[in-house]
C-alpha positions as CSV (number, residue, x, y, z in Angstrom):
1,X,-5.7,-14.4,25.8
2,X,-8.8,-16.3,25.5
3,X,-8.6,-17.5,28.9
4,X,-8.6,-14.1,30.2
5,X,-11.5,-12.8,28.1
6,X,-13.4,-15.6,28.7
7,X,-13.2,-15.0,32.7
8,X,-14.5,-11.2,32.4
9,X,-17.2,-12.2,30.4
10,X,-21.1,-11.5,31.7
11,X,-23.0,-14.8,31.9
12,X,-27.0,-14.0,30.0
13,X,-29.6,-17.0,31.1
14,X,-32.3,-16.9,28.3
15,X,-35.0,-19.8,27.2
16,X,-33.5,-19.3,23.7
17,X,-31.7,-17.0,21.7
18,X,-33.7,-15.9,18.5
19,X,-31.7,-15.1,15.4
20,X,-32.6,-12.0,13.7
21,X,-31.8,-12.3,10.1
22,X,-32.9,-8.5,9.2
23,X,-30.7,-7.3,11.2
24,X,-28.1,-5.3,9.3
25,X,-25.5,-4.6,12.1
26,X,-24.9,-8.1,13.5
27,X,-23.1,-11.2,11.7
28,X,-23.5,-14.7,13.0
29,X,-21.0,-17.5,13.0
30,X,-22.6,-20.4,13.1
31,X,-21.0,-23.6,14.8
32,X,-22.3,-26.7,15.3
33,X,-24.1,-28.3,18.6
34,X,-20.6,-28.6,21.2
35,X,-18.5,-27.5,18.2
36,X,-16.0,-24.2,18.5
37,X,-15.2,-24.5,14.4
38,X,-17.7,-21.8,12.2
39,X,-19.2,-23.3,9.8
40,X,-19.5,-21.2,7.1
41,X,-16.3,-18.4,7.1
42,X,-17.8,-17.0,4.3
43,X,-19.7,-14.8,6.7
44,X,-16.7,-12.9,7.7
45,X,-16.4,-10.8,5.0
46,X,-19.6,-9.0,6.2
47,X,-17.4,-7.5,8.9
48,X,-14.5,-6.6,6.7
49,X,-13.6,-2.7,7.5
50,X,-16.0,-2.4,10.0
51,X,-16.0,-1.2,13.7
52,X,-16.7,-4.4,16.1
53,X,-18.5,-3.4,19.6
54,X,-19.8,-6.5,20.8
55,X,-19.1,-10.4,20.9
56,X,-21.6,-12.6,21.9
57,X,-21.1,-16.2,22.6
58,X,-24.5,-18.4,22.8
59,X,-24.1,-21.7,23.6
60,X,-26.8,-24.4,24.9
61,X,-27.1,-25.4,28.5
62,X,-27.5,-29.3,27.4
63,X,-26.8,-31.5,29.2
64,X,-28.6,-29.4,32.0
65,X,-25.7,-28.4,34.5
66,X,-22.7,-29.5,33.0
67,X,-19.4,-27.2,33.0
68,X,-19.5,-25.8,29.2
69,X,-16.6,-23.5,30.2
70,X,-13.6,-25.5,28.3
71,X,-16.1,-25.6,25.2
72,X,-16.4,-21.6,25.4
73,X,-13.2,-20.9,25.9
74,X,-12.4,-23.0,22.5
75,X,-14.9,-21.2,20.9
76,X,-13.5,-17.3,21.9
77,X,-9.6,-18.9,20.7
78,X,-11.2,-19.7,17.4
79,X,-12.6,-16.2,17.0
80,X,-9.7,-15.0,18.1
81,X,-7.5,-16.8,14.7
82,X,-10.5,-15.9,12.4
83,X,-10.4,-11.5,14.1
84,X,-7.2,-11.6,15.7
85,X,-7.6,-7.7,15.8
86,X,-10.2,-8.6,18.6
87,X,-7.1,-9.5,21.0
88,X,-6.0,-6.2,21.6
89,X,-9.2,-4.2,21.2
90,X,-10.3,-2.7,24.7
91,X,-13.7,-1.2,23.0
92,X,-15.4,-4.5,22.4
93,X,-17.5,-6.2,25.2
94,X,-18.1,-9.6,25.4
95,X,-20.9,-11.4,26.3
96,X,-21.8,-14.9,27.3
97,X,-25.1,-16.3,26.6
98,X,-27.1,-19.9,27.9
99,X,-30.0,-21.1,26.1
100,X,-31.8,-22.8,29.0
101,X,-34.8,-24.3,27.1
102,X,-33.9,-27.5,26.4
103,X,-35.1,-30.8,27.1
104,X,-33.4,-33.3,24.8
105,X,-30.5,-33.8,22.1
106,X,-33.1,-33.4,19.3
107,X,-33.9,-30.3,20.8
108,X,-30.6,-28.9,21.5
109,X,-29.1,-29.5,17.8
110,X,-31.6,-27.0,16.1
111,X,-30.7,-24.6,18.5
112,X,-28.3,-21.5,17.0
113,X,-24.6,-21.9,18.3
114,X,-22.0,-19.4,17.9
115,X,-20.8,-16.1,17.7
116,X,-23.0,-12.9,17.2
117,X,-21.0,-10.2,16.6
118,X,-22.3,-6.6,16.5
119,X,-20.7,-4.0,14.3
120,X,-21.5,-0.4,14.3
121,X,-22.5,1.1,10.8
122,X,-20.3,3.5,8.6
123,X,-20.3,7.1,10.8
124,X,-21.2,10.1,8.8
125,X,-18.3,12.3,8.4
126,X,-18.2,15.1,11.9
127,X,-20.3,18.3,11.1
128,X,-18.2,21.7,10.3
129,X,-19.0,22.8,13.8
130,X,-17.4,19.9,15.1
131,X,-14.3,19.8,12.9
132,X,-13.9,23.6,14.4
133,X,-14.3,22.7,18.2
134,X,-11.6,20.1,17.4
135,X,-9.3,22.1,15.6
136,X,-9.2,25.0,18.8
137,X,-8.3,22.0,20.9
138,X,-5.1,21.0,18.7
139,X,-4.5,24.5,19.0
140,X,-4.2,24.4,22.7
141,X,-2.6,20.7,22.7
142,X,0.2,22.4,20.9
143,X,0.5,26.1,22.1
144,X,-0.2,25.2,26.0
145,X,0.9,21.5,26.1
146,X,-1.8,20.7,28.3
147,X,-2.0,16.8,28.2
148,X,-3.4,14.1,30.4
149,X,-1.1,11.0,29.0
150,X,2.1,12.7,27.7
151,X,3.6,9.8,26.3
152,X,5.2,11.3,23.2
153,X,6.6,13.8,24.8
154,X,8.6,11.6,27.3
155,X,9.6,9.2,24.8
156,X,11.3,12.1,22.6
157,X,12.8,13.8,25.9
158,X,13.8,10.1,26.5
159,X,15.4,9.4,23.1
160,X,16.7,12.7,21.1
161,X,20.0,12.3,22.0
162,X,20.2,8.9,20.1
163,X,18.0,9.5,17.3
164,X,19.0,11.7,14.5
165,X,17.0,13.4,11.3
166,X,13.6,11.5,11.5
167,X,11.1,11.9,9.7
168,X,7.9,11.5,12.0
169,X,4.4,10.1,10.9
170,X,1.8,10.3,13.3
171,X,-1.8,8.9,12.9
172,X,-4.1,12.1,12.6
173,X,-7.6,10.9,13.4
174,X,-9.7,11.4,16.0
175,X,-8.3,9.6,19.2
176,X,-4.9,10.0,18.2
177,X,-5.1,14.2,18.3
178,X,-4.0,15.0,21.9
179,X,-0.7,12.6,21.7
180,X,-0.1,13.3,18.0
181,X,-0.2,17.1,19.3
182,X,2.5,16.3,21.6
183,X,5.1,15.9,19.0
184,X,4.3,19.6,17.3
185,X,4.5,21.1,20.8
186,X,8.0,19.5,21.2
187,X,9.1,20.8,18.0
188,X,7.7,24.1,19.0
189,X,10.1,24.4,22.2
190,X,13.2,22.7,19.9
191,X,13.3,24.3,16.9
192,X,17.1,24.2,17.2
193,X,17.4,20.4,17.6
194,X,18.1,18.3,15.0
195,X,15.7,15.2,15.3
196,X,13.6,16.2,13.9
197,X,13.1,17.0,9.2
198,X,10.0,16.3,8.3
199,X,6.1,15.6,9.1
200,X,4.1,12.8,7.6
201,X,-0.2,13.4,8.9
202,X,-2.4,10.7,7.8
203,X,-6.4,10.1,8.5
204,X,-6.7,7.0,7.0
205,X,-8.5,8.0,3.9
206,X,-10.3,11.7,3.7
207,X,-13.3,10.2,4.5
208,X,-13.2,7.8,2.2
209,X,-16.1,5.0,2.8
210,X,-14.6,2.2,4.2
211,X,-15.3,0.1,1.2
212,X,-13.3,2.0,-1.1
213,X,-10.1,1.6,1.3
214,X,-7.6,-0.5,-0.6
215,X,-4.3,-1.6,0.6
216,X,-1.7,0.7,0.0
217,X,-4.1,3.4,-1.9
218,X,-6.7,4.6,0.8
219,X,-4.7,7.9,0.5
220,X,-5.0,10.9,3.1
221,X,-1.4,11.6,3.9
222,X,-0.7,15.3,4.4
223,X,3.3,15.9,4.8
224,X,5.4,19.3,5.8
225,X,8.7,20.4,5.7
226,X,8.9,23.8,7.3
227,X,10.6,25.1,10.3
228,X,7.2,27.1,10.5
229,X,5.2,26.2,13.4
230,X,1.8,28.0,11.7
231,X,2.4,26.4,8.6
232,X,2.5,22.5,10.1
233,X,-0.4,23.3,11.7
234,X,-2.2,24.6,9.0
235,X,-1.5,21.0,7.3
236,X,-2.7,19.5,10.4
237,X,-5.7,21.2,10.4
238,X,-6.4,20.6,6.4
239,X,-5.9,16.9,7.3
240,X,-8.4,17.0,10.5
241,X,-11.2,18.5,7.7
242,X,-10.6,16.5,4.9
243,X,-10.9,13.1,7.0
244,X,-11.7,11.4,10.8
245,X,-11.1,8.1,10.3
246,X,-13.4,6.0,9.8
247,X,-13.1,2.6,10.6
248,X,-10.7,1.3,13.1
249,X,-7.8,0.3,10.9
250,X,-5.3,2.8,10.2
251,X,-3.0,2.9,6.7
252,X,0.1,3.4,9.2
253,X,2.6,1.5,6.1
254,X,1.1,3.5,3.5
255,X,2.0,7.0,5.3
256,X,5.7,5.6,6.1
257,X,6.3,5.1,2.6
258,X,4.9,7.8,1.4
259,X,7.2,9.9,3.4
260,X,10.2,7.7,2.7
261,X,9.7,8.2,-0.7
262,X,9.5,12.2,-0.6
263,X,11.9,13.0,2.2
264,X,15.6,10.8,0.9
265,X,17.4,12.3,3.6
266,X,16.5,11.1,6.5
267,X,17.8,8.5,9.2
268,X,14.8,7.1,10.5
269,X,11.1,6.9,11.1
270,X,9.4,8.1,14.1
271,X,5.4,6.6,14.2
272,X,3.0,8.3,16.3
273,X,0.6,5.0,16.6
274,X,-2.8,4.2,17.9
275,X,-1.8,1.0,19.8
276,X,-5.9,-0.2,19.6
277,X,-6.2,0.5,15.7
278,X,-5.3,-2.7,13.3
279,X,-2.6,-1.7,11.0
280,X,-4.8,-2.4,7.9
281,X,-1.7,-2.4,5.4
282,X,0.3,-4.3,7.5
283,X,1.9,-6.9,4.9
284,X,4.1,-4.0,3.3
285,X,5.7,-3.6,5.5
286,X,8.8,-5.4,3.8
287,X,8.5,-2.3,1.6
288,X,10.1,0.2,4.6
289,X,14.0,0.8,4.0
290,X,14.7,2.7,7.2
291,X,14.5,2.2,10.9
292,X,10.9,2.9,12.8
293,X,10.9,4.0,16.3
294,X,7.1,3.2,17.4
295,X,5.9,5.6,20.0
296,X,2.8,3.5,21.1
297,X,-0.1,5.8,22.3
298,X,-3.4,4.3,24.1
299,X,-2.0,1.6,25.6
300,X,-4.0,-0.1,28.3
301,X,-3.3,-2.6,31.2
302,X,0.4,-2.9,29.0
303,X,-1.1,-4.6,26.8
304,X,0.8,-3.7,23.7
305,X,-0.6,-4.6,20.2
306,X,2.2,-7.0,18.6
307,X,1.8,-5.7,15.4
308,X,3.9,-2.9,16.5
309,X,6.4,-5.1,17.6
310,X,6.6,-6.5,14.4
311,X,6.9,-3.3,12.2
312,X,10.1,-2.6,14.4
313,X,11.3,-6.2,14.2
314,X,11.4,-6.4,10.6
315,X,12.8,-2.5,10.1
316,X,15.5,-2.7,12.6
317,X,14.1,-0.1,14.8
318,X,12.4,-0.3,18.4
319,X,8.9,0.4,20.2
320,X,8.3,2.8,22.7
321,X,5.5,3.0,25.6
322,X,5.3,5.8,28.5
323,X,7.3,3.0,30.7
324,X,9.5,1.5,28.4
325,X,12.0,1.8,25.3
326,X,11.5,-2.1,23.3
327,X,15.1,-2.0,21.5
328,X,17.0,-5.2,19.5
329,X,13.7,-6.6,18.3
330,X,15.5,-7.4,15.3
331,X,17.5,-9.7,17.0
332,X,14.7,-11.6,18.1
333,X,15.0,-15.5,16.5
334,X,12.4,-18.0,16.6
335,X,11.2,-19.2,19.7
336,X,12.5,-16.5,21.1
337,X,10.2,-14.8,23.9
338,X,9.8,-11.2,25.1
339,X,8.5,-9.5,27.8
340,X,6.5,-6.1,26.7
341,X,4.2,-4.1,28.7
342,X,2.0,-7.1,30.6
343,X,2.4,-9.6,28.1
344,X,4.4,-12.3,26.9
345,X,5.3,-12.6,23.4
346,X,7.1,-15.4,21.7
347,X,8.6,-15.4,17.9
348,X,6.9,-18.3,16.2
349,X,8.7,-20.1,12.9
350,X,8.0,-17.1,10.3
351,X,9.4,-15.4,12.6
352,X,6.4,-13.0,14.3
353,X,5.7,-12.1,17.2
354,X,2.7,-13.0,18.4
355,X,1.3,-12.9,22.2
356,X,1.6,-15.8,24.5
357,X,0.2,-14.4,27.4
């Protein structure tokens, strides 16, 4: 993975890269002179909950000519263990940068090296006017089924017959809204089928400021039981103006349980799933007593988030992309690898999966 990041990223020449130390929307991880190891971790909790757009990696071009490429690389795996979320986020650029202004060691070793990372600041929640344009286009996704990338819809077509009374939660924020539409037009045209009981919407928090967002309490879960198509989207829509997601984690676990806990009769769990957001609540996952069928939406390249992979491993159930159904993760042992989407994935000893390639 860092081999392949490191190869797209733009080269920068500068004399020498100035750090700003007012600046509120960037966090620097220092390492030492030909070091990839950051100094002081401490740092990273500035960027906890926050939405990363940039990486830059500044490095010094001392001895004058010399391939720094291996040292780079090393540096962009480290970050990678430290913000392993930055593997499978498409939205973050990366940059490299060469300090060209050096004459001697002396010199080169009171230079900054590191990572600069640039974070975007807490968004204010969307105006009413904009809540509204977004609500008319649910509206449409759902009454016209009028979609670009009509992955949930295939998936379902490709799987009723062998699931039975799910209980579906689907990510409700803003990216998410044309697929998660996609399963409310379905229901729309088979009302008679019996797939699907019940509706689970979360937005990740009502607009709660990223801060306040605690594991397994950031709240925002909206659910439905009704064979009333106005009524779910009446939910839907309260759940679109009380919240927009904030930050790029999503509180996927908290929603599943939620709904587990108020709907006892179903079979299974159907997740709608932003395959670029984090799943900040990940580690309850233990907590889930029923099989989750993942229905993977924004996947790009086939690069599927392993996280995913993961919540299906440890439930029993299976993960789903517009090309392929992921089934018998469970049955994965250690060691083990699988081939997802583009990428490679192996099970290491606690028994994760975790990409390889």
């Amino acid at each position: 993975m860092a081999d392949s990041i490191f190869k797209k990223m733009q080269e920068i020449a500068i004399p020498q890269y100035q750090v700003k130390k007012d600046s509120a929307n960037l966090v620097f991880l220092k390492m030492s002179f030909a070091s990839e190891y950051v100094i002081d971790q401490g740092t990273l909790a500035a960027l906890q909950n926050r939405t990363i757009q940039q990486i830059d990696i500044v490095y010094t071009d001392f001895p004058a000519g010399r391939n720094f490429d291996k040292l780079n690389t090393n540096r962009v795996k480290q970050l990678l263990k430290l913000l392993p979320e930055l593997s499978y986020n498409q939205k973050v650029t990366w940059s490299l940068i060469k300090q060209t202004d050096c004459k001697n060691y002396a010199n080169a070793v009171k230079m900054f090296h590191g990572v600069v990372v640039h974070f975007e600041d807490e968004k204010l929640p969307p105006t009413l006017a904009a809540k509204k344009k977004e609500i008319e286009k649910v509206k449409k996704y759902v009454f016209e089924g009028t979609f670009k990338d009509s992955v949930v819809f295939k998936v379902i077509e490709r799987n009723k017959k062998k699931w039975k009374n799910a209980l579906i939660v689907s990510d409700w924020t803003g990216s998410i809204y044309p697929y998660s539409s996609q399963i409310v037009n379905w229901y729309r045209l088979n009302l008679k089928d019996k797939l699907v009981r019940h509706f689970v919407f979360f937005n990740d928090g009502d607009d709660k400021k990223d801060k306040e967002k605690k594991i397994g309490e950031t709240g925002g879960v909206y659910f439905t039981q009704t064979n009333d198509i106005s009524h779910i989207i009446e939910v839907m829509i309260q759940a679109l103006q009380n919240g927009h997601g904030g930050d790029v984690p999503e509180n996927d676990i908290e929603a599943i349980l939620a709904g587990i806990e108020k709907y006892k009769d179903i079979e299974e769990v159907i997740l709608i799933a932003d395959n670029n957001s984090p799943v900040r609540d990940i580690r309850l996952t233990p907590q889930i007593t029923k099989p989750v069928r993942v229905i993977l939406c924004g996947v790009e390249n086939g690069r599927i988030n392993p996280q995913y992979l993961n919540i299906a491993k440890f439930t029993g159930g299976s993960v789903h992309t517009i090309e392929e159904d992921i089934e018998n993760l469970a049955n994965a042992q250690i060691h083990d690898i699988l081939k997802a989407g583009s990428g490679i994935f192996r099970v290491n000893p606690k028994g994760f999966f975790y990409r390889v390639k």
